[in-house]
Every structure is written in structure tokens, then in C-alpha cells.
C-alpha positions in Angstrom: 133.5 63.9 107.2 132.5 63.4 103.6 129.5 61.3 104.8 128.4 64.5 106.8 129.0 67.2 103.7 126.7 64.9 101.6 124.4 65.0 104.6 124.2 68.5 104.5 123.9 69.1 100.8 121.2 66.9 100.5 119.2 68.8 103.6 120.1 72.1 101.9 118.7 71.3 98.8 116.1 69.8 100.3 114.9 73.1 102.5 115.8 75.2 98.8 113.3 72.9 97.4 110.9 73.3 100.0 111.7 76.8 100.4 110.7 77.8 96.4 107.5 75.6 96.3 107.4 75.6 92.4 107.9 74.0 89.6 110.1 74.5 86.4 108.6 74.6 83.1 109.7 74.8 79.4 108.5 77.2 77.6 108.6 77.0 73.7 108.5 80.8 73.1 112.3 81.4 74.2 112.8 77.5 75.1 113.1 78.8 78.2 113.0 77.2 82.1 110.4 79.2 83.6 109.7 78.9 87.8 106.3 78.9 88.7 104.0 78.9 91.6 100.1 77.8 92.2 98.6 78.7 95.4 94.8 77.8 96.6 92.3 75.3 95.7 92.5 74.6 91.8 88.5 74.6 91.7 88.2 77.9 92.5 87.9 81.4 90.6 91.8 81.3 88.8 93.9 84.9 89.2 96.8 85.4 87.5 99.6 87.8 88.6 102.4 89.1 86.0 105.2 91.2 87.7 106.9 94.2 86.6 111.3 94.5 86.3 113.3 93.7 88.9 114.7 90.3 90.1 112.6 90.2 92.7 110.1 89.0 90.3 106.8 87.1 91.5 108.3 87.2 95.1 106.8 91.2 95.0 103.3 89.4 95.2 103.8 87.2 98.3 101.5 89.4 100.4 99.1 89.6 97.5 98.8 85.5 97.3 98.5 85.2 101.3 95.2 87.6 100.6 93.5 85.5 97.7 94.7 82.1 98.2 91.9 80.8 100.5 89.2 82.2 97.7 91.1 81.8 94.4 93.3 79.8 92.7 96.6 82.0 92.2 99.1 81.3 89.4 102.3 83.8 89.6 105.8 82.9 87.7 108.7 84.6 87.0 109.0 85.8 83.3 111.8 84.5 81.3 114.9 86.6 81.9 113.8 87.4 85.8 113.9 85.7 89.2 114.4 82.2 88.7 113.7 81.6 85.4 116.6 81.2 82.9 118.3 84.3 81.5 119.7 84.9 78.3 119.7 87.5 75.4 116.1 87.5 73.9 114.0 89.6 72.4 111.7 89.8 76.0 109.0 92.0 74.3 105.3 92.0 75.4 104.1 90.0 72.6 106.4 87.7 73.2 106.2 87.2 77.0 102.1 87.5 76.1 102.9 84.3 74.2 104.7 82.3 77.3 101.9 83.7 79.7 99.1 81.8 76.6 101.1 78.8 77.1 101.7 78.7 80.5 97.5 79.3 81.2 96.8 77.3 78.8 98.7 74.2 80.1 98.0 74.8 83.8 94.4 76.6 83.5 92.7 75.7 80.3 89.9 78.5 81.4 89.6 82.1 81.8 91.1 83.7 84.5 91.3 87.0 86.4 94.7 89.4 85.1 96.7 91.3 87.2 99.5 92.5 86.5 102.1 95.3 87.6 104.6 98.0 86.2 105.7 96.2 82.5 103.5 93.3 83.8 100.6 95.7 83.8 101.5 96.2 79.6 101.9 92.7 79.3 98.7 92.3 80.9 97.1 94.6 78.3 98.5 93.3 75.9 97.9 89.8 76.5 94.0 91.0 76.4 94.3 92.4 73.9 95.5 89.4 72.1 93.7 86.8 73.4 90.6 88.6 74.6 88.8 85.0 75.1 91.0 83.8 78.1 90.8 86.9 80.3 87.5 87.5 82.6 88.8 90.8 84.0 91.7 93.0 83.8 93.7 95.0 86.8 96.5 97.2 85.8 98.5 98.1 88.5 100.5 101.4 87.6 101.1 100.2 84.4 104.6 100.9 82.5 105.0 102.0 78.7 101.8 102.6 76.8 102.4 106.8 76.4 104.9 107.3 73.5 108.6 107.2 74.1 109.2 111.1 74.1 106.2 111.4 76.4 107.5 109.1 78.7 110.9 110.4 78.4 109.9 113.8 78.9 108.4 113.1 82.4 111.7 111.1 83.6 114.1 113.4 82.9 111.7 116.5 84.2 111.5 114.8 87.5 114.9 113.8 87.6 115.8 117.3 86.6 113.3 118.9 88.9 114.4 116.8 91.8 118.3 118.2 91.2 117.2 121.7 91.3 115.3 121.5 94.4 117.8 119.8 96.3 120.0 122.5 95.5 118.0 125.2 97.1 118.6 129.0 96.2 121.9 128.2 94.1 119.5 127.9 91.1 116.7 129.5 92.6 116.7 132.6 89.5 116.8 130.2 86.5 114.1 130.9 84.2 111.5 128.0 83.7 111.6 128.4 79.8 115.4 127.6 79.9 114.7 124.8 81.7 112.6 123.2 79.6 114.8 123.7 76.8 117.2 122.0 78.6 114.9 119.2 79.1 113.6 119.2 76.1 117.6 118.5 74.7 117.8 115.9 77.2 115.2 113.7 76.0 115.5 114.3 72.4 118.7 112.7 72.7 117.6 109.7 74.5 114.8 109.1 71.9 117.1 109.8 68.9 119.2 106.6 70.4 115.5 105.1 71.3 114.6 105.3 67.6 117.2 103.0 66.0 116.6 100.4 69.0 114.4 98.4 67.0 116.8 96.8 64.8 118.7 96.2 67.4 116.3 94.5 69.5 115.7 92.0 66.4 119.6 91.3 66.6 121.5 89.0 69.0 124.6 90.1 68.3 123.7 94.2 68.6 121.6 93.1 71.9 124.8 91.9 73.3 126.9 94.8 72.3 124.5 97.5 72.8 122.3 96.6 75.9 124.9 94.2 76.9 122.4 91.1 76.4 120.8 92.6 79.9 117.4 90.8 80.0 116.1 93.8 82.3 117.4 96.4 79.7 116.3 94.7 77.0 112.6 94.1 78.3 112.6 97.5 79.4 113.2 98.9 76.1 111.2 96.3 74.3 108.5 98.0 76.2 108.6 101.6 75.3 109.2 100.5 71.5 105.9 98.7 71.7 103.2 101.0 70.2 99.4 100.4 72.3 98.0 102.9 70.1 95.1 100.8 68.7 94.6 98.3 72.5 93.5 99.8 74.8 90.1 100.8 73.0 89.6 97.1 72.1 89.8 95.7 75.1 86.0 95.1 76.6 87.0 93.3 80.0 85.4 94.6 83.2 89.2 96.6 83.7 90.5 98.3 87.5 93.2 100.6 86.5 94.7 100.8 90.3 97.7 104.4 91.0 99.6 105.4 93.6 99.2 109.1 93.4 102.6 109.9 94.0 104.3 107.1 91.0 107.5 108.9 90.0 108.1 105.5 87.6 104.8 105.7 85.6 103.2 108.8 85.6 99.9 109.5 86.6 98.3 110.6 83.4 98.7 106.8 81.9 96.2 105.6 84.0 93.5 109.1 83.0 94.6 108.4 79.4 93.9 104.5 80.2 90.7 105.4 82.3 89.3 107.7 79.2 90.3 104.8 76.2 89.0 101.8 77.9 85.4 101.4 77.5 84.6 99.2 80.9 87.2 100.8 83.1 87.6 102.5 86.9 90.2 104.2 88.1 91.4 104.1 91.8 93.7 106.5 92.8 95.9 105.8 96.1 96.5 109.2 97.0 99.7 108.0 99.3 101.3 105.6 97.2 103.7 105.5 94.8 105.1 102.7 92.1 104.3 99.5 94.3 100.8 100.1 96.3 100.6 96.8 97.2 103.6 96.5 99.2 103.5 100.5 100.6 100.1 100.5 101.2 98.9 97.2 101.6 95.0 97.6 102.8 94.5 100.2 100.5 95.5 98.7 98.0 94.0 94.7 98.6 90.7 96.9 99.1 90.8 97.7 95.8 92.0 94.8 94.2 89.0 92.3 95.9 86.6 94.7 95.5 87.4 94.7 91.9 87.5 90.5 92.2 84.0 90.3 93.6 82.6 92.6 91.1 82.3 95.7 92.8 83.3 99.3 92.0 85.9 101.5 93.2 86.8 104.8 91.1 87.6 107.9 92.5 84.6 109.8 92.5 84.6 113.1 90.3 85.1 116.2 92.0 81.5 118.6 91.2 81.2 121.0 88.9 79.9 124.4 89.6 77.1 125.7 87.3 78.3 129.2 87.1 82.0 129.5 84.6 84.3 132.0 85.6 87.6 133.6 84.6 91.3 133.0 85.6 93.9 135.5 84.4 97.1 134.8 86.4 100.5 136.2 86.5 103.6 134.5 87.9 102.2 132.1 89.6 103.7 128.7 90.4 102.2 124.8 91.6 98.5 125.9 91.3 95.3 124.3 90.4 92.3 125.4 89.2 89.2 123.0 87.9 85.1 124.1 87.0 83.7 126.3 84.5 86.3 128.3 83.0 85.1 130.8 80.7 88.6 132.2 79.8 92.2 131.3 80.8 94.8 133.4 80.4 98.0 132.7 82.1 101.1 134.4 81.3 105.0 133.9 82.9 103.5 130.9 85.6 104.8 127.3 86.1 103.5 123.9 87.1 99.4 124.8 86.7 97.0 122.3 86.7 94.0 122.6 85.2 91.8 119.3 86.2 87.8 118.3 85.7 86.6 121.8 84.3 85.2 122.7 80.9 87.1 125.6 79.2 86.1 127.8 76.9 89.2 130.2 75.8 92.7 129.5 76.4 95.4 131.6 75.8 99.4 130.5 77.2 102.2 133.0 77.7 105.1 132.1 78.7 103.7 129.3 80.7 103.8 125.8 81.7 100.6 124.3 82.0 98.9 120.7 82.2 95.2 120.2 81.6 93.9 116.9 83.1 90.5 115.0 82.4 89.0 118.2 80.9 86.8 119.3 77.5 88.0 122.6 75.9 85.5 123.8 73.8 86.7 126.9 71.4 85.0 126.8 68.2 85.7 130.0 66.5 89.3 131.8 67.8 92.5 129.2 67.8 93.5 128.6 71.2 97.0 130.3 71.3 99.8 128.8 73.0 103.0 131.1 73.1 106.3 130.2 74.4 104.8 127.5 76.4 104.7 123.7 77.4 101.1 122.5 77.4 100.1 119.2 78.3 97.0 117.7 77.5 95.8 114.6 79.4 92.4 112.9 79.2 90.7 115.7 77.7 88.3 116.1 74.8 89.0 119.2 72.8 86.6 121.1 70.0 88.6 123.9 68.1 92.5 124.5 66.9 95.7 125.7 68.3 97.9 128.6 67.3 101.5 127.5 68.3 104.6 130.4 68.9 107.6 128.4 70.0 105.6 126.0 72.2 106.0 122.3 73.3 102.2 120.6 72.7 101.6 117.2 74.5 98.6 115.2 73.8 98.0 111.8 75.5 94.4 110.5 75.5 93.0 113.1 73.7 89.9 113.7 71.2 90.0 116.4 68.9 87.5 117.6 66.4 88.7 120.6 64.3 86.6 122.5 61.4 89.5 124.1 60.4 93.6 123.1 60.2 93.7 121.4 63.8 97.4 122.3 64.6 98.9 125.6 63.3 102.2 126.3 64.4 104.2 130.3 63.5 107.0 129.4 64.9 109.1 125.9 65.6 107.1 123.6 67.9 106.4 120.4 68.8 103.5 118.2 69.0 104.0 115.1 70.8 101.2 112.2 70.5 100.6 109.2 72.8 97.1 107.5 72.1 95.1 110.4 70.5 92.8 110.9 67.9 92.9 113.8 65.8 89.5 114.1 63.3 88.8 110.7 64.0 92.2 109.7 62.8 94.6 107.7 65.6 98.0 109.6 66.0 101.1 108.4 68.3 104.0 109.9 67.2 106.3 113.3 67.4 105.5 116.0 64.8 107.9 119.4 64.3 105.8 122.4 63.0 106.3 126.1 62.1 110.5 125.0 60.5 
């Protein structure tokens, strides 16, 4: 009997050998055991593939591997604190995973290599190019986590979550006013960034990573990543750069990849207009298209919509979940929710009451301030020539340019200014700013 239990623990941890088909290396960052994988002929064109959270780990790019691995030589490994790997309370921060990915390639590819990588991969990945531009032939960012500023990000979490909530519950909420909504929202997420704003102390403590994020490594990379400020990186990365989105991302919104599209000087951006957070195992073919495309040197954007030589006017009342893009020689929308304003030059803009999101745009208002009252405005991807007049507003700038003769930002009464990425007068900003008190 015992001769046939030792039988059968040595063939099960033969097949569980067999079965992982890696290896486990130490890592000096975290002194760490990290599992990793090599697939395809080492001679061949290296990619390497960083995941996003999750335990699932490098496992979520099985399908990818089985695409590349008779062309490339794939490297994929679970980051310390995921999958197989050890686990422990560390301070899992881009840089610092950026640091076991430079050991890691450098011990097992001492040569450039293709990036790709996914969710808080895909910020590593940036990252990681950023830092060590040298190793890195080409960059894919796969619905990339982080990069906007906290609040930003914040803001869109809880309004979808909060959204989401209301619609399931029909007409019982059907007359609440959008205004008080936001308000609500607003409250929401300045409390989870007031908590946010103390976290990096914490982070740089074992003992408060243990009794505050409960040394989770998932919780702690998370919020490593939103405390990490991109501000300056994406501009300085020069790599040949596919920024791959699944229309639909509820996880990392949308406008990361226009603001990442806009900052990075060699970029595309292909939008999956069915997919969500993980294209590449919801929509596979779409999604491979894209990704060897990008591999053999092609390009694959989403090709601009065309803009019509003639600008005309839009002055809207209550309307809700519209879109509007061209010439627009003056806006004016009053008491209207969830508009879209996306690939149109606009001249005068004036917000009443009004929640509004301008996407991949140029607003060009030199004289009159552009007056925003009562209102959430968004402002995505967008270049912008005059100033804005504020009345108890909510401004959001991610990826935006804005030249201003005059004070850029005036504000009557309380508002905020939220900044992810921007430049303002060719200054930089990414940051929260309260105006008008």
C-alpha cells in the first residue's frame, strides 16, 4: 500500500511538472520565486507578454502563445505576487515589477524584444519603455489600466457602477434629477480619493500594508498603480506603439487609450467595437488580427470618421445619450445628459445644466470664455484655444492641449478641475484643482 501512494505521488508530481512547463526563477527585486514560460524557437523575433490582476496570471495568454509560437519566441511569467509565483507583502509597484521584467529579459533574452502587455500589465509595459527604452522594439497596450489620475479614474467607476444601479431599477428612480446625481457621485469618489491620498506612505510600510490592505498582493498592486503618476511617459516613448480597446471596457475606460493615442508620438489606435476588458479572449480573431498585424509591421487604426466642410449649429434642450461630431459653429446645450461630442472642431460652447463629454476634438474660442454652468464637462483628446468661465461645474481634462491669452480657467462659483496628462500653456498638469471657494 505505501509502495503504491509513493507511486502515485511521484506520477502526480510528475504530470504537475509536465503540466506547468516552466521554470522557477529568483528574482533579486523582491527575492522572489518567479514561474516562467518560453514557447517557440529561441532564434526567432522574441515577444514578451505581461498580464494584468487576477490569479489567473500568464495562463490569460494561452490562446495568444498558440498564435505566435511557430513565428516568435514568446516569454510570459507570472509577476511576483500572482499565479505561481511567491506571494507576500511587497511594495508590487510598476517600477518595481519594471525592474523584475529588466532582469528576467535580460537573463533569458539579452536583446530587444516585442511588449505586450494587458490591463496593469499594459502600465507596466509603458512603463518599462519608458525606463529602459533600449530593450523594447515595439509596444502593444492592451486596454491599459491606471495612467488617467486617481479622481478621474475614480469618477468613471463609481458613475458606471452607480449608473448601472439606477437602470436596473427601472422607473423607481426614473424622476431623479441628473445634477443630483452627480453630486452624489462626485461625494462618492472624493471619499475614495481622500483615503487614496494617504496610500503612499502606506504603501512604503510593511507593517501598514498588512493592516490596511491586508498585505493582499492584488490590492496592493492595484493601488500601487493608480498612485503611480505617467504624467511625463507617455510623450517619451518613441516605440512603433498599438494601443489595442474593446469598445465596451467597463474596467479601463475608453478615453485612456484617445488620451494615450493623442500623447504618443508613433501610435495607432484599434478600437474593437464588441469587446470589452479582455479582447483577446472575447474576441479572439479580432483581436490576434490586430496584434500580428502590429508584429509584422503593419497598420491598423480606426480610420477617422470625415469631416464636413460646411459648420453648423446645435442648440439642444433635454436631450439624453446623443452624439453629435463636424463643424460646429456654436453649441449650446442646456438641461441634457450623456452627449457626446466626438471628431468636430467647435467654435462656441456654452453648458447649462448639462452633462457633456467632448472626445478627440479642437475647440477654438479665442475671444468670449467658453461658459460652463452647472455642468459636468469632460474633455478627452482634444486641443483647445481660449478659456472657460465655470458656475458650479465639474471640468475634466485628460489629454488635453490648451493655449490661453488670457487666465485659462476662471471659475464664479465652486468647481472643480480635474487633470490627467494635460498641458496647460505649455505647462504639464495631473492633479485636482478647487476654484471659485
Amino acid at each position: 500500500m505505501r509502495l503504491f501512494f509513493l507511486f502515485w505521488l511521484l506520477c502526480a508530481t510528475l504530470l504537475s511538472a509536465n503540466t506547468l512547463k516552466g521554470v522557477y526563477v529568483t528574482e533579486p527585486v523582491f527575492n522572489s520565486s518567479v514561474y516562467l514560460q518560453t514557447s517557440g524557437n529561441p532564434k526567432n523575433k522574441a515577444v514578451v507578454l505581461v498580464h494584468g490582476l487576477g490569479d489567473e496570471a500568464s495562463s490569460i495568454w494561452e490562446g495568444t502563445v498558440a498564435l505566435l509560437e511557430k513565428e516568435y519566441y514568446v516569454v510570459r511569467f507570472d509577476l511576483p505576487g500572482f499565479g505561481n509565483s511567491s506571494k507576500s507583502n511587497e511594495l508590487y509597484s510598476p517600477e518595481n515589477y519594471a525592474k523584475v521584467i529588466r532582469f528576467l529579459t535580460q537573463t533569458y533574452l539579452k536583446r530587444p524584444f516585442h511588449l505586450v502587455g494587458h490591463s496593469m500589465g499594459g502600465a507596466i509595459a509603458l512603463y518599462y519603455t519608458h525606463a529602459y527604452p533600449m530593450d523594447v522594439e515595439s509596444l502593444v497596450l492592451v486596454d491599459a489600466a491606471g495612467i488617467l489620475h486617481p479622481l478621474a479614474y475614480s469618477n468613471f467607476l463609481t458613475h458606471r457602477k452607480v449608473n448601472h444601479f439606477f437602470e436596473e431599477q427601472g422607473e423607481l428612480f426614473q424622476g431623479i434629477q441628473s445634477q443630483k446625481l452627480n453630486r452624489f457621485v462626485d461625494r462618492l469618489s472624493d471619499k475614495i480619493n481622500a483615503k487614496m491620498e494617504n496610500m503612499e506612505s502606506i504603501l512604503h510600510s510593511p507593517t501598514l500594508r498588512e493592516s490596511v490592505l491586508g498585505g493582499t498582493p492584488a490590492t496592493i498592486a492595484a493601488v500601487a498603480l493608480v498612485q503611480t503618476s505617467f504624467n511625463t511617459i507617455p510623450q517619451s516613448v518613441l516605440q512603433r506603439t498599438t494601443i489595442i480597446w474593446g469598445k465596451n471596457d467597463e474596467i479601463a475606460p475608453l478615453q485612456t487609450g484617445y488620451v494615450l493615442d493623442k500623447l504618443m508620438p508613433h501610435s495607432t489606435l484599434a478600437i474593437l467595437p464588441e469587446a470589452a476588458h479582455v479582447p483577446m479572449l472575447s474576441h479572439e480573431r479580432e483581436f490576434y488580427a490586430v496584434l500580428l498585424a502590429h508584429l509584422e509591421g503593419k497598420m491598423v487604426a480606426t480610420p477617422p470618421p470625415k469631416m464636413g466642410k460646411d459648420a453648423y449649429t446645435i442648440k439642444v434642450r433635454h436631450v439624453s445619450n446623443q452624439r453629435y461630431s463636424g463643424r460646429i459653429k456654436n453649441l449650446v446645450i442646456y438641461d441634457s445628459q450623456k452627449v457626446v461630442i466626438e471628431n468636430a472642431i467647435v467654435e462656441n460652447l456654452s453648458l447649462f445644466n448639462a452633462e457633456v463629454e467632448i472626445l478627440n476634438s479642437v475647440i477654438e474660442n479665442k475671444d468670449a470664455p467658453l461658459r460652463v454652468e452647472n455642468s459636468a464637462l469632460s474633455i478627452v483628446a482634444s486641443d483647445i484655444v481660449g478659456s472657460f468661465k465655470l458656475y458650479n461645474s465639474r471640468l475634466n481634462l485628460a489629454g488635453v492641449k490648451m493655449q490661453s491669452r488670457a487666465k485659462p480657467i476662471v471659475a464664479v462659483t465652486p468647481s472643480r478641475v480635474i487633470y490627467s496628462l494635460s498641458q496647460i500653456n505649455e505647462k504639464r498638469i495631473h492633479g485636482k484643482e478647487i476654484l471659485g471657494r
